[in-house]
Each structure stands twice: as C-alpha cells, then as structure tokens.
C-alpha positions as CSV (number, residue, x, y, z in Angstrom):
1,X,0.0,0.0,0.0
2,X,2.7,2.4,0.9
3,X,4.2,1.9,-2.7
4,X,1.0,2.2,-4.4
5,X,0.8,5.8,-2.5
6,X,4.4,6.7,-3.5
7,X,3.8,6.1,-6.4
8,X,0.6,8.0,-7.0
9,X,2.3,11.1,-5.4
10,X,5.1,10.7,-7.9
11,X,2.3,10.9,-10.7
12,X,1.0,13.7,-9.0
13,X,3.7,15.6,-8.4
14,X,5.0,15.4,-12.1
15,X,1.8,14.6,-14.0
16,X,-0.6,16.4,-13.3
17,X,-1.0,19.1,-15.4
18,X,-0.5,16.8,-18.2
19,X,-3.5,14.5,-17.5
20,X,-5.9,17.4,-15.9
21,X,-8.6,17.1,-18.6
22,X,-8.8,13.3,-18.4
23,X,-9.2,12.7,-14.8
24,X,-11.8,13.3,-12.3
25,X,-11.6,16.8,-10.8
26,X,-10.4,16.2,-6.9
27,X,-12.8,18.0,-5.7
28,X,-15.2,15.5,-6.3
29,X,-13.4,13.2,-4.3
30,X,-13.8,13.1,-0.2
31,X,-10.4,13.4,1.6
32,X,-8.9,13.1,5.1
33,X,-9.8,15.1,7.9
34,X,-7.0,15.0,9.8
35,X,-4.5,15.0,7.7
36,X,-3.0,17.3,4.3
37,X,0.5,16.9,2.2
38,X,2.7,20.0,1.5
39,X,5.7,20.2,-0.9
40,X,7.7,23.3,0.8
41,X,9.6,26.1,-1.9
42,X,12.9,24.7,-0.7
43,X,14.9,22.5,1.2
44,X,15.7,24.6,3.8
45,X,11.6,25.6,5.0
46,X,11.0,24.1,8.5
47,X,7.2,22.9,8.1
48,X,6.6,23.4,11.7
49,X,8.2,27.1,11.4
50,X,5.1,27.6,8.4
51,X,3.1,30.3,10.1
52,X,-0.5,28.3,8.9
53,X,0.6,25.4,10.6
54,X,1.0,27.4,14.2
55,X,-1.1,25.3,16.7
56,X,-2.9,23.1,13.9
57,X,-0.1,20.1,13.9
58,X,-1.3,17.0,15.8
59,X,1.1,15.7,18.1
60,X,-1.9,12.9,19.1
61,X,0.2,10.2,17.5
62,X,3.7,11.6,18.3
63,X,6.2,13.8,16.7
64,X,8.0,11.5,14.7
65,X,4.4,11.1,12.8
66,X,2.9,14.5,13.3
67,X,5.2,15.5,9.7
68,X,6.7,12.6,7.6
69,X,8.7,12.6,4.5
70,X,6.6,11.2,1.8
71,X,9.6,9.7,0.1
72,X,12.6,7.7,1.4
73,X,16.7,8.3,0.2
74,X,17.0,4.5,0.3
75,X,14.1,3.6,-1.6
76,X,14.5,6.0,-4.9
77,X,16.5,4.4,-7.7
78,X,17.9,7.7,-8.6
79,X,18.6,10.5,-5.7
80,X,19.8,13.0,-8.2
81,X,16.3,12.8,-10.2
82,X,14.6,12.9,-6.9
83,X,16.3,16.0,-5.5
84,X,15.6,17.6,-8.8
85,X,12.1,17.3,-8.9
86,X,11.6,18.1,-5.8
87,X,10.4,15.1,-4.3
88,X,12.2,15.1,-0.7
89,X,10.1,18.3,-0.2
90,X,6.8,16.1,0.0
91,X,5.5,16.1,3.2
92,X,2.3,14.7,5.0
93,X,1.5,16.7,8.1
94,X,-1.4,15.5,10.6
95,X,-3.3,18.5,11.8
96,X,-6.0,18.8,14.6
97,X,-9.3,17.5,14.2
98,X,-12.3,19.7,13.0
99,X,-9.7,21.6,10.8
100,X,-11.2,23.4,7.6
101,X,-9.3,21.2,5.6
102,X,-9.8,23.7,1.9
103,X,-9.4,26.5,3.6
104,X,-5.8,25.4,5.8
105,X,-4.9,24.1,2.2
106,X,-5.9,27.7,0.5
107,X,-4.1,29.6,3.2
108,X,-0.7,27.5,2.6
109,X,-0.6,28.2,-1.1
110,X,-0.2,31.7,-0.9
111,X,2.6,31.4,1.2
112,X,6.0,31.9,-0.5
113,X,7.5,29.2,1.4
114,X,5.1,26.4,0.1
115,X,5.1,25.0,-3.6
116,X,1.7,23.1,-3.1
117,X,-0.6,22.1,0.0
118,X,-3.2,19.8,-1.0
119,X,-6.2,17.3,0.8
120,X,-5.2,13.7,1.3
121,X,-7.8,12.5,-1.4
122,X,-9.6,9.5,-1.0
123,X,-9.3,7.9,-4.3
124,X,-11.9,5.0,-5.0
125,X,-10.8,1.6,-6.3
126,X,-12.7,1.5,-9.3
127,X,-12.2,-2.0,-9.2
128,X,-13.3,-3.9,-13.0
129,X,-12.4,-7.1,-13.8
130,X,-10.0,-8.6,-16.8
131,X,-13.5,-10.7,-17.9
132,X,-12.8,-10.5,-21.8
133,X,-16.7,-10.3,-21.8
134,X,-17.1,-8.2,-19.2
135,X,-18.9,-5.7,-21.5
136,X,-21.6,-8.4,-22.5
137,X,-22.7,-9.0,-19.0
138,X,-24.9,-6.3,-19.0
139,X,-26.9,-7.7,-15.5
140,X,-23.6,-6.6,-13.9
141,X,-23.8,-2.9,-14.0
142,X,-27.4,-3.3,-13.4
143,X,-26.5,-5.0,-10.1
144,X,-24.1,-2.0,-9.4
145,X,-21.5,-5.2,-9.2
146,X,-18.5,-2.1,-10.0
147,X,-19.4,0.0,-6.9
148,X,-19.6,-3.7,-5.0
149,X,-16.1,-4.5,-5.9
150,X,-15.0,-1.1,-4.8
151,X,-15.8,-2.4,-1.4
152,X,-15.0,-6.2,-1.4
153,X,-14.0,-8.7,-4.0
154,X,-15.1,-11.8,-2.8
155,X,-13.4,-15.1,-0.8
156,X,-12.4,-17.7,-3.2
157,X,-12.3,-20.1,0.1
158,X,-16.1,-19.4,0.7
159,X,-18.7,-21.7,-1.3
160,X,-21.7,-20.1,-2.5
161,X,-24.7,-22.3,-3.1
162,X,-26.9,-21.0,-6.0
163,X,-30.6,-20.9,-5.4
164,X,-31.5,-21.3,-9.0
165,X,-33.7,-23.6,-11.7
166,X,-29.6,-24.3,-12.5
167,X,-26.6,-23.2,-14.0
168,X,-24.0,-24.0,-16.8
169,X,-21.1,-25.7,-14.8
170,X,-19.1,-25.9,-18.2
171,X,-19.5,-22.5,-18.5
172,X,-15.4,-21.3,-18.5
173,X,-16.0,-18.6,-15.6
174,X,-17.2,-21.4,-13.3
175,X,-15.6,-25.1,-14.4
176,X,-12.4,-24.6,-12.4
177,X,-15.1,-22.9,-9.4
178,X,-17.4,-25.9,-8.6
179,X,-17.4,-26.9,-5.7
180,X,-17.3,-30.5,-5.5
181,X,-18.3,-32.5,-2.4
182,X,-15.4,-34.2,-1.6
183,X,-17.6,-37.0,0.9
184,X,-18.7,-38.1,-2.7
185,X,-15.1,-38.9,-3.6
186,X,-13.7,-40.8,-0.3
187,X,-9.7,-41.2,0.3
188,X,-10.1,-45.2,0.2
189,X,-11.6,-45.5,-3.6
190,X,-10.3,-42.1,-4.7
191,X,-6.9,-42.5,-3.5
192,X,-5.0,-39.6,-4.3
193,X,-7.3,-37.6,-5.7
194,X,-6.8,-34.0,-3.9
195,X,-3.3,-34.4,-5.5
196,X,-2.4,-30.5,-4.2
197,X,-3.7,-32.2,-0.2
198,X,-6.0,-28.6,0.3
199,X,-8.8,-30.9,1.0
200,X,-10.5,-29.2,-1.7
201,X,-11.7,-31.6,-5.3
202,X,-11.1,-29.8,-8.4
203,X,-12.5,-30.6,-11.7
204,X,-8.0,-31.2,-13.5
205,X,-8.3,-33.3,-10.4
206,X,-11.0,-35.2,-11.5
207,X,-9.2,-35.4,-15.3
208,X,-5.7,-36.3,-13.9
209,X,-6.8,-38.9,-11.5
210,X,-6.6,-42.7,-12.3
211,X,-5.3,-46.0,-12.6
212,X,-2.0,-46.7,-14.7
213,X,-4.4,-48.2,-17.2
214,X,-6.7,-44.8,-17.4
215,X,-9.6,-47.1,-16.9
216,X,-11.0,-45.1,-14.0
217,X,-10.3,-41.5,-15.4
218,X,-12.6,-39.0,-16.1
219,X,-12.6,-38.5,-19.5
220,X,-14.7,-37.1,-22.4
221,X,-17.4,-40.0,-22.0
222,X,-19.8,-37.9,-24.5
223,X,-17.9,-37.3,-26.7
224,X,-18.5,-33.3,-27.4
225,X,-14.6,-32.4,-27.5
226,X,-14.0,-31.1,-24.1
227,X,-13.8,-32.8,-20.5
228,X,-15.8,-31.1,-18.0
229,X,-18.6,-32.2,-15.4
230,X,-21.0,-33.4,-18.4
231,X,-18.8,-36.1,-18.5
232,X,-18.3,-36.5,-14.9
233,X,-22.4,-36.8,-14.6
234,X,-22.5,-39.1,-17.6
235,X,-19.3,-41.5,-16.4
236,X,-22.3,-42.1,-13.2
C-alpha cells in the first residue's frame, strides 16, 4: 500500500498538469480530515516554522508522525532525479481534528515558502475485472456489481450455493469454481485424488486422476470435444 501511495504522489507531483482534462476533478473526491501533504519552496523551509501550521499540527500520535517525509533516500532508484524534482520536499502533516481542511490548504498556497498544500484525497478503487466479456454481461452494472467490488471482491475459500432452476457448470468462468463434495469422492476409492492435499476436489483433479491403465479417469465420455462435469455426470 505504501508503494502504491508513493507512487501515485510521484504521478501527481510530475503529471498532473498533463492528465488534468482526463481525470476526475479532486474535488469531487472526499479526503482526510486530519491529515493534508505539502511540498515546501525549498529545502531549507521548517514545516513546523510555516506560520499556517501554528497550533494546527497534531502531536496525538507523536512527533515522529505529526510530519513525515513522503519519500525515502533509500528507496528512490535515482537520488539526483529525486532531489531535482523536488520530491524530498513532499510532506504529510497530521493537523487537529475539526480543521477546515480547503481552507488550511488555500491559506498555505499563498505562502511563499510552500510549492503546493493539498487534501489527502480519497481515491476509490474502481475495481473492474480482466473478464474479456465483461462488457456483455450487461446484469452486472445493473446489479451496481462495479461499486460492489469497490468495497470487497469476494473469498475464493467461501462456497456459494446457487438458489436457481440451475446453472452451466461448463460454462469457462465457473468449471475450475465448482465446488465438489469431496464425501462423494472418499480417500479409500479415490486415493490420491486431492493431488495438491488442500482438502478441496477440483474438476483437472478429477481429469488427472486414475489408474496406470486410465480405466478409471474422467474422461470425455460424450464425446463433445471437451472434458468437464457433463462427462463427470455421464461416467455415473
């Protein structure tokens, strides 16, 4: 997480003019209350000598955390591009609670000794997925599924049973996702089976498994061109 902030600041602190008519205006995004990031003029500004700051820094969680460097010397490949840009100059600064977080922000960019102050924004996820027919799905958006994934993405390790007149098993998003009860496929006359021992059957289990003479595999017993749970159901 800390790198993914680094290297948003980076981005912002070089970029963004560039990109300003193809993002979403920051105003529009909700930001920290207790907390802002200033880039001071020069090296040598003291951001608890900034006359703005006077009696607004929190020292609730200490002094080593009320101002932090936003970048480390040790963890830039390049010091001298650093130092050029400016980027050892980035600061995050706690303030007190129930600050006016524009204002303090407005106040600090007219001072001569301060390159930028801004909000720590709160930047959403905007979580989509890699689904190459993701656009097709047009029930997802309905569902608000984007804004859903924004919050949580789901537990692979948690089955879901699906209320339903059925679904398509062989369908590509949910052959390798089937649960499979393993008390249907016991150790003594399955032996080996869960080959990966996560006490969890999986469907290349199924295919893989057998007897040297590949009497006992699952294999494509209907004889569409694929090996899935058709044939599992048809093997029975």
């Amino acid at each position: 997480m800390l790198r993914i902030f680094k290297t948003i600041m980076i981005l912002s602190v070089t970029f963004s003019m560039t990109f300003a008519d193809n993002i979403t205006p920051s105003h529009l995004y909700d930001y920290r209350s207790d907390q802002i990031v200033i880039k001071t003029a020069n090296n040598n500004v003291d951001v608890f000598s900034i006359d703005e700051l006077a009696g607004r820094i929190s020292l609730a969680k200490g002094l080593d955390n009320a101002v932090k460097p936003v970048f480390s010397k040790r963890l830039v490949k390049s010091e001298a591009i650093a130092e050029a840009i400016g980027l050892f100059r980035v600061y995050t600064v706690r303030v007190e609670q129930n600050t006016d977080i524009p204002k303090l922000c407005a106040d600090l960019n007219r001072n001569k000794d301060v390159e930028w102050a801004e909000p720590v924004y709160i930047i959403p996820q905007n979580i989509v997925p890699n689904d190459p027919i993701y656009a097709q799905q047009t029930h997802l958006p309905q569902m608000q599924m984007a804004e859903a994934w924004d919050v949580a993405k789901g537990d692979s390790t948690v089955p879901i049973a699906i209320i339903d007149t059925g679904i398509d098993f062989t369908h590509p998003d949910l052959e390798n996702q089937i649960w499979i009860n393993p008390g249907e496929f016991p150790e003594e006359k399955f032996p080996g089976l869960d080959s990966n021992n996560n006490g969890i059957i999986e469907l290349i289990e199924l295919k893989n498994w057998g007897y040297s003479d590949s009497l006992y595999k699952l294999q494509d017993f209907n004889d569409d061109g694929d090996t899935n749970f058709l044939d599992l159901l048809t093997s029975n």
